[in-house]
ROSE-4610 file (N, C-alpha, C; in Angstrom, 1 decimal, always signed):
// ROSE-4610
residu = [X/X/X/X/X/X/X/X/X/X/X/X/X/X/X/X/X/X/X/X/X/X/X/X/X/X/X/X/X/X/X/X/X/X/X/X/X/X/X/X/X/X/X/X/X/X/X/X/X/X/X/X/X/X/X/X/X/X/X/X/X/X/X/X/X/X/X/X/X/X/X/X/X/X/X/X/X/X/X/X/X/X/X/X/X/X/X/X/X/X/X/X/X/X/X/X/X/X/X/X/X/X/X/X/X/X/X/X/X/X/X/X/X/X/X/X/X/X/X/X/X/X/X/X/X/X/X/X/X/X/X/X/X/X/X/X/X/X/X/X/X/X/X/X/X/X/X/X/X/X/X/X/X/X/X/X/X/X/X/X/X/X/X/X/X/X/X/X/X/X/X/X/X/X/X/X/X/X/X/X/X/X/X/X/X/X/X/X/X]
num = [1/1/1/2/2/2/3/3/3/4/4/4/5/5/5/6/6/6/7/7/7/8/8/8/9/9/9/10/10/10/11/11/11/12/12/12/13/13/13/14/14/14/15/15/15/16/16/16/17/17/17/18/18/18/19/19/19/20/20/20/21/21/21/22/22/22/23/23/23/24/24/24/25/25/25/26/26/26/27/27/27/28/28/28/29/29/29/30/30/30/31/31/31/32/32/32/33/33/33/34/34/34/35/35/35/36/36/36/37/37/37/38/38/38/39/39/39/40/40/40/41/41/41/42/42/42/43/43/43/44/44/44/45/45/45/46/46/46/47/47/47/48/48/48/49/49/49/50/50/50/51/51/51/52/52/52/53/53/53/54/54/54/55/55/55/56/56/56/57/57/57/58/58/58/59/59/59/60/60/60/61/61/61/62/62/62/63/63/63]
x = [-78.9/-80.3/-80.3/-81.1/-81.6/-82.8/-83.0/-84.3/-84.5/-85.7/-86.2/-87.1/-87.9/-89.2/-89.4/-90.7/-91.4/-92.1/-91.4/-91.8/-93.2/-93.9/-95.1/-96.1/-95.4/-96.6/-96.1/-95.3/-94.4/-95.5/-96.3/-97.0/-96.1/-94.9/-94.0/-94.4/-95.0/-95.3/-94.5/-92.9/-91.7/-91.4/-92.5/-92.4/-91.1/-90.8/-89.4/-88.2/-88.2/-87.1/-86.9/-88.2/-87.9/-87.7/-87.9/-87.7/-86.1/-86.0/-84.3/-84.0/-83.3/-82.9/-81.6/-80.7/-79.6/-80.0/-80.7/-80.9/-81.8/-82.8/-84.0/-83.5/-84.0/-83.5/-84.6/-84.7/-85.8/-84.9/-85.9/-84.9/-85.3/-85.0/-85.7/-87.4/-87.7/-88.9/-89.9/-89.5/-89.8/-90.8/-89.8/-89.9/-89.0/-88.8/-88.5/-87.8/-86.2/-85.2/-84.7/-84.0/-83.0/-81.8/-81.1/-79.5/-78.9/-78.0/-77.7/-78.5/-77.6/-78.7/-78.6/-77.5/-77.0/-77.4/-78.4/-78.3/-77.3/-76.6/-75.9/-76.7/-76.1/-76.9/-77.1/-76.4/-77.2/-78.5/-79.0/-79.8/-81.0/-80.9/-82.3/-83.8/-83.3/-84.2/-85.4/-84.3/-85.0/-85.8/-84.9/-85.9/-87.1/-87.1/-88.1/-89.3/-88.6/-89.9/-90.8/-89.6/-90.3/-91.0/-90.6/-91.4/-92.8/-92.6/-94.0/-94.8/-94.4/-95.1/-95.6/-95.3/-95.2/-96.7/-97.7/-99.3/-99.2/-98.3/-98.5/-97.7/-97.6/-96.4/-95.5/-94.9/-94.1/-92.2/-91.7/-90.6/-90.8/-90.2/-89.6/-88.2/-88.3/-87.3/-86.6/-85.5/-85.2/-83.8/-83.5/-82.5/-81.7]
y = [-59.0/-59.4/-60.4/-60.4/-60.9/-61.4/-63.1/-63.6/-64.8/-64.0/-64.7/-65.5/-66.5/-67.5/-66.9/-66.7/-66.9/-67.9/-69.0/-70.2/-70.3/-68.9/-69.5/-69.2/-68.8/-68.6/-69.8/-70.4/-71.6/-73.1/-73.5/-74.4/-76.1/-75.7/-77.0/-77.5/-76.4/-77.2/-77.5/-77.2/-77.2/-76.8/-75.6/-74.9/-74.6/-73.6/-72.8/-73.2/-74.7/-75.8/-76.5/-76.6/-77.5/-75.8/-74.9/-73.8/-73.4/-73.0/-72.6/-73.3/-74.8/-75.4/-75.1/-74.1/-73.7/-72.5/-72.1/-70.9/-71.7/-72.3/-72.7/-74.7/-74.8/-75.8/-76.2/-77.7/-77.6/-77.8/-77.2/-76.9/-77.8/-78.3/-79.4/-79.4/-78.3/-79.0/-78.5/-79.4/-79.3/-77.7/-76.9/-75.5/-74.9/-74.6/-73.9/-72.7/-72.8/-71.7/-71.7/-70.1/-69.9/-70.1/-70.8/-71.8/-70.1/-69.3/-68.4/-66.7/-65.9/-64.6/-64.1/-64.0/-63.4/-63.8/-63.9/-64.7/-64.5/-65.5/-64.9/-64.8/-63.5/-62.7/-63.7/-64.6/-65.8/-66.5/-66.5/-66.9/-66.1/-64.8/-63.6/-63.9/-63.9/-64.6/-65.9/-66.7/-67.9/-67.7/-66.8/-66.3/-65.7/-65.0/-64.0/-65.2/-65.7/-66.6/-67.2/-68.0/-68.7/-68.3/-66.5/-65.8/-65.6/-65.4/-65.3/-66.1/-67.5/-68.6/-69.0/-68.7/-69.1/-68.6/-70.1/-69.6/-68.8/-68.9/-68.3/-66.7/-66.7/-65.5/-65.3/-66.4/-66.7/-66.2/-65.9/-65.2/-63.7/-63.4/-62.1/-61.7/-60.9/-60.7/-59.2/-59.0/-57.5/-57.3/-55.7/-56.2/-55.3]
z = [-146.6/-146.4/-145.2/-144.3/-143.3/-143.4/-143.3/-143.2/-141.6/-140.8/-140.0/-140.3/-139.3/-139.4/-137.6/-138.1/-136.9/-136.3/-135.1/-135.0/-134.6/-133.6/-133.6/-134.5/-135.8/-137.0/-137.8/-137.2/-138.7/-138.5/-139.6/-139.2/-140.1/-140.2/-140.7/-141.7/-143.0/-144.0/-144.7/-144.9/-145.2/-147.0/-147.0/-148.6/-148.4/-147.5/-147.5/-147.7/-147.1/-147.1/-148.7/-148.9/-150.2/-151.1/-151.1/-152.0/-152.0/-151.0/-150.8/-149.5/-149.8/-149.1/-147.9/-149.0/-148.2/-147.5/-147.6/-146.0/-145.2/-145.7/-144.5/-144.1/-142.7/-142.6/-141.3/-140.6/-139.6/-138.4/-137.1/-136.4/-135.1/-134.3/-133.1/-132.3/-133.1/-132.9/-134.2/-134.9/-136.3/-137.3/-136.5/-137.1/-138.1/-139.2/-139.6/-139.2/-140.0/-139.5/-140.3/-140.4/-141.3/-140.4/-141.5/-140.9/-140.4/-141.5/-141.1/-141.3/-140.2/-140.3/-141.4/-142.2/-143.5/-145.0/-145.7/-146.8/-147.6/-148.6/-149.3/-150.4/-151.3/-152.5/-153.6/-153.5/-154.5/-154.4/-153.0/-152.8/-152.4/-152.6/-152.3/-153.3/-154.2/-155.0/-154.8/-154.2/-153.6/-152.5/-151.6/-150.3/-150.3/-151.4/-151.4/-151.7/-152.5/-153.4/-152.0/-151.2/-150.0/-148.9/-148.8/-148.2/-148.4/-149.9/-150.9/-150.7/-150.5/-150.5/-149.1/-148.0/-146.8/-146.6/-146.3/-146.4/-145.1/-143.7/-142.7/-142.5/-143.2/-143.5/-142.5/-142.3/-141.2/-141.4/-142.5/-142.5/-143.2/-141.7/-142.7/-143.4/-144.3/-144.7/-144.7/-144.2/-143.9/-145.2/-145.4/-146.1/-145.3]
């Protein structure tokens, strides 16, 4: 599974960060990123959730 953020849809509300802390992380100019391109399968669950939540629908997630 593979999860991007689209920076210019990311408006830094930092749902995704506080949801699954270990994939999402902020990035220098206080955007939202996933740390690596790979999720590990422990944490898909979490992702999804944070994608769910993201008012801008700013990650995608591929698998």
């Amino acid at each position: 599974m593979k999860a991007t953020v689209d920076k210019d849809l990311c408006i830094s509300c930092g749902l995704c960060i506080q949801t699954c802390p270990d994939v999402f992380d902020w990035d220098d100019d206080d955007k939202a990123v996933a740390i690596d391109e790979e999720v590990p399968e422990e944490f898909e669950d979490e992702v999804y959730e944070a994608a769910d939540g993201c008012p801008t629908d700013a990650i995608s997630v591929e698998k």
